[in-house]
Legacy VTK file of the C-alpha trace (Angstrom):
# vtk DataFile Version 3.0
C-alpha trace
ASCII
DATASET POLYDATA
POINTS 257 float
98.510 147.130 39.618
97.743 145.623 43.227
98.961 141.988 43.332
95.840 139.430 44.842
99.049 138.579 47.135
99.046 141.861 48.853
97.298 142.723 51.687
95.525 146.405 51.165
92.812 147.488 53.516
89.542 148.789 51.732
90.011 151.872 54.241
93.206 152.618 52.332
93.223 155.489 49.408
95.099 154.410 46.766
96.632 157.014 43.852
96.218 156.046 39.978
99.100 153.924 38.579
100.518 152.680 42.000
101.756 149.489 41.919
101.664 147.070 45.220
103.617 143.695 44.863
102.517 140.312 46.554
102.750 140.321 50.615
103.135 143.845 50.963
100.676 145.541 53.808
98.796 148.392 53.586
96.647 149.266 56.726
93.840 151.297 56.862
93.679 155.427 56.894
96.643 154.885 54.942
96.856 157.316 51.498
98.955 156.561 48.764
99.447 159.069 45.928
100.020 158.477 42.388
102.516 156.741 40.565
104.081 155.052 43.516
105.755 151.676 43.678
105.194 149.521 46.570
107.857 146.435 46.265
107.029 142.962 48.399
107.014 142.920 52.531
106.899 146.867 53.130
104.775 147.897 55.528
102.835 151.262 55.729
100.917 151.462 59.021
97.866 153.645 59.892
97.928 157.635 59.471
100.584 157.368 56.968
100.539 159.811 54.090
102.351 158.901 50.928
103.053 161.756 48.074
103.386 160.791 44.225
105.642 159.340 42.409
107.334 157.254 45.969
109.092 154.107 45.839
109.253 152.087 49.000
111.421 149.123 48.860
111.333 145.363 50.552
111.168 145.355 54.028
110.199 149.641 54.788
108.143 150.252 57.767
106.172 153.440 57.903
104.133 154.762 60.135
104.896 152.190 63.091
103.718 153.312 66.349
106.898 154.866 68.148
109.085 153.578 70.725
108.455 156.705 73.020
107.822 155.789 76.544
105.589 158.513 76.670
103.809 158.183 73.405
99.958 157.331 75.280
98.053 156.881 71.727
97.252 160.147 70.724
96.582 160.556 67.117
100.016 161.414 65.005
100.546 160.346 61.807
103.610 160.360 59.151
103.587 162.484 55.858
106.397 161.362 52.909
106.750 163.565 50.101
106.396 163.346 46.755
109.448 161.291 44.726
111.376 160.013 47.846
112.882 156.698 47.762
112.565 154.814 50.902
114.660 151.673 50.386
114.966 147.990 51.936
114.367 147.738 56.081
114.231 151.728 56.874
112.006 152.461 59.487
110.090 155.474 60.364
107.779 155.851 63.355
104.840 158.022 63.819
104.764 161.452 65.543
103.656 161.846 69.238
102.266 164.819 70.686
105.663 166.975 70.262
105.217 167.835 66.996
102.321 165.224 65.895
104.184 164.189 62.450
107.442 162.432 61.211
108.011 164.513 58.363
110.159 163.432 55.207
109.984 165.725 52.189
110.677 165.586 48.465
113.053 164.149 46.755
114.771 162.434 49.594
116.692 158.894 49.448
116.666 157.080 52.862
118.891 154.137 52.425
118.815 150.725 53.807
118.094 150.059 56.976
117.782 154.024 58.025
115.819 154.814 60.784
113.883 157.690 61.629
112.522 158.266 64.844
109.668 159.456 66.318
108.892 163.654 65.487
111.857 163.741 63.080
111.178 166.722 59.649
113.294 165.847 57.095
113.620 168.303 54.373
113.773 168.006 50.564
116.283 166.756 48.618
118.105 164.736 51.321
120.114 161.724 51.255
120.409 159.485 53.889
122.791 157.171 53.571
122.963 152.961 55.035
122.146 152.525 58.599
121.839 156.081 59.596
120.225 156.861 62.992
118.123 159.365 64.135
116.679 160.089 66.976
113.205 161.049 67.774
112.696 165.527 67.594
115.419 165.733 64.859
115.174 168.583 62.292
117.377 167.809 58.802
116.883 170.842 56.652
117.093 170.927 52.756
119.950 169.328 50.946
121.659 167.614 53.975
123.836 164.344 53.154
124.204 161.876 55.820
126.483 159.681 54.944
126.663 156.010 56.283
126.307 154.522 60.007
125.825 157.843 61.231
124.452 158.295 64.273
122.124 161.449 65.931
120.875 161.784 69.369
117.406 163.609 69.845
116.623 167.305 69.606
119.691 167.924 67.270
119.151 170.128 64.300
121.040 169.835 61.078
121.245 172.915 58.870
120.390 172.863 54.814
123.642 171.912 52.729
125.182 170.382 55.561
127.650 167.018 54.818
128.138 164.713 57.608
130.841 162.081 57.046
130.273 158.561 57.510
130.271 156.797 60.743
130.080 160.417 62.824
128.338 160.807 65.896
126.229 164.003 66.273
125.765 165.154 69.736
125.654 168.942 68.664
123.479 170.352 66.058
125.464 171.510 62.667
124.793 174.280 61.140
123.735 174.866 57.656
126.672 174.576 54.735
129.005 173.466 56.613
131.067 169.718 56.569
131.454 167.757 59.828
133.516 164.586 60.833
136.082 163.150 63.179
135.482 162.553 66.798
134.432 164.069 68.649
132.736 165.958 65.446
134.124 168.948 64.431
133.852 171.351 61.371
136.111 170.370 58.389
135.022 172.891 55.992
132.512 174.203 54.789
130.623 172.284 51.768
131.986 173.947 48.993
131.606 171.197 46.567
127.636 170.535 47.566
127.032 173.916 47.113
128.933 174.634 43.507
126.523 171.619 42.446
123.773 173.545 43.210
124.651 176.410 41.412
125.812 178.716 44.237
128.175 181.244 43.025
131.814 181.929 44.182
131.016 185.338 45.857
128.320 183.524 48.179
130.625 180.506 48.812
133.307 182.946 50.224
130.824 185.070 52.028
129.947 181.413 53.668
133.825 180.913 54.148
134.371 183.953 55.927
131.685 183.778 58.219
132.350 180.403 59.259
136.302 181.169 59.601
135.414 183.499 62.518
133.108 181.541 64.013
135.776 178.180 63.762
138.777 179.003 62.882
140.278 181.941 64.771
139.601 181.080 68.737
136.682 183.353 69.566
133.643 181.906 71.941
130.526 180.921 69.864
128.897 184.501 71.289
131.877 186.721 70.371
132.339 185.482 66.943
128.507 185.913 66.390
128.926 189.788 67.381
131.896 189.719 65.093
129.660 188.082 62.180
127.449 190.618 62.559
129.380 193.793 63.021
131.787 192.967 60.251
130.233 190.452 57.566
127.471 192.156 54.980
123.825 192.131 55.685
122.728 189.046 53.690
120.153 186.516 53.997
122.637 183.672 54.213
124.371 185.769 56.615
121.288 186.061 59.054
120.231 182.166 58.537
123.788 181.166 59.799
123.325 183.759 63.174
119.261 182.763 63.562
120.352 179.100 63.391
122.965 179.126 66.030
121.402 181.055 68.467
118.383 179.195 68.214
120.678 176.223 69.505
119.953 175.873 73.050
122.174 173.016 73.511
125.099 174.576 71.166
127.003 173.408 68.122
129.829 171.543 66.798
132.829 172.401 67.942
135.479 174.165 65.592
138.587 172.780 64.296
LINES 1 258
257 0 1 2 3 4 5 6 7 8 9 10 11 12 13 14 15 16 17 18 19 20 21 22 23 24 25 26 27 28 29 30 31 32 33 34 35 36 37 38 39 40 41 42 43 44 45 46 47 48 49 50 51 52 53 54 55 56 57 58 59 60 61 62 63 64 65 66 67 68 69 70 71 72 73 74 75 76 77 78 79 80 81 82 83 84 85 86 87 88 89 90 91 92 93 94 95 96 97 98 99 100 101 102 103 104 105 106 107 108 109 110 111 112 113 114 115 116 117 118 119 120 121 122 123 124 125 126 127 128 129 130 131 132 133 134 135 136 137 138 139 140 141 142 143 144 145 146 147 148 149 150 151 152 153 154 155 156 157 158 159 160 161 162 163 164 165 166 167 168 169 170 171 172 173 174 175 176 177 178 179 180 181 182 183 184 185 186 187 188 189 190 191 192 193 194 195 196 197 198 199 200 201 202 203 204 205 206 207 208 209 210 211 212 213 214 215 216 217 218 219 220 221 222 223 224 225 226 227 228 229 230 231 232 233 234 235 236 237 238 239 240 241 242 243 244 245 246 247 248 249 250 251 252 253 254 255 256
């Protein structure tokens, strides 16, 4: 049902069973997919690409043209996935010619008054909690929770499973199964708790343990315990994410405890 009160542009594709309340706007080149609930005063700008089975909230704006002082117009857009939750005052801007898209996947909750910047992929399944902030060019992988008023400066990467505790600020990119928190922000653990949830099994979780023990806990440089890691911990796949994701960190990591 599309209330009279809203106001949809007849350039907008619209799914089957979507509901739009009074005084919410929907601009043109705008798609919407089905089974999607559109409450009163969100705002989905142009080149915004809805998935099924979304709810977005009082207040939302997605799609907005960035804040990027070198954005110059070029055509980006911003892609939601199927059954996320966007909820009241979030904002998401559209890509700009780094990557082209602001990316959130399925299955995500981004709380109130979130915002994602410019060129941010979020993953699937992750929860972003009140007034989180992120940066334009940040990567969240799969599973991440971000809890509240935390904020992320631009080009940081956060691995899958990762927990970041409320009111942190990331400077570093995390990597993947791992807790973070204090200041400045620090490992704490690794998420054992996230990942029993999701049915990982006690031999992984203490492979994940003692790979992250060298590489924290017992005083080697990031390179060294990487060598370590690799001469001394089984060939697995979670293994080789962990190394591929911190090398791939130009700008480095958390620190350890």
């Amino acid at each position: 049902m599309i209330s009279p009160l809203a106001n949809v542009s007849p350039k907008a594709k619209i799914g089957k069973n979507v509901t739009i309340e009074p005084f919410a706007t929907i601009y043109h080149d705008v798609e919407i997919g089905d089974d999607c609930y559109i409450h009163p005063n969100a705002l989905i700008y142009p080149d915004t690409i809805i998935g099924s089975g979304c709810k977005i909230f009082p207040g939302a704006v997605i799609g907005i043209i960035n804040q990027d002082l070198k954005y110059k117009g070029e055509k980006s857009n911003t892609v939601i996935g199927n059954n996320t939750t966007i909820r009241e005052f979030a904002t998401i801007h559209k890509g700009t010619a780094d990557r082209m898209t602001t990316k959130v996947g399925n299955n995500c909750l981004i709380m109130c008054y979130t915002h994602l910047g410019h060129d941010c992929s979020i993953g699937n399944n992750v929860i972003i909690a009140n007034n989180g902030s992120l940066a334009g060019h940040i990567t969240v992988e799969d599973y991440v929770i971000i809890e509240g008023v935390v904020a992320a400066q631009q080009f940081v990467n956060i691995g899958a499973h990762a927990f970041v505790a409320g009111a942190s600020l990331v400077r570093k990119s995390i990597p993947p199964y791992i807790r973070v928190a204090r200041e400045p922000l620090q490992f704490i653990g690794v998420n054992t708790i996230g990942l029993t949830r999701r049915g990982f099994d006690k031999e992984t979780i203490k492979q994940i343990e003692d790979i992250y023990r060298i590489i924290f806990v017992r005083g080697h440089n990031i390179s060294n315990a990487l060598d370590i890691v690799e001469s001394e911990m089984p060939d697995s796949p979670i293994r080789n994410e962990i190394l591929d994701f911190i090398r791939a960190q130009s700008d480095g990591i958390v620190r350890g405890i």
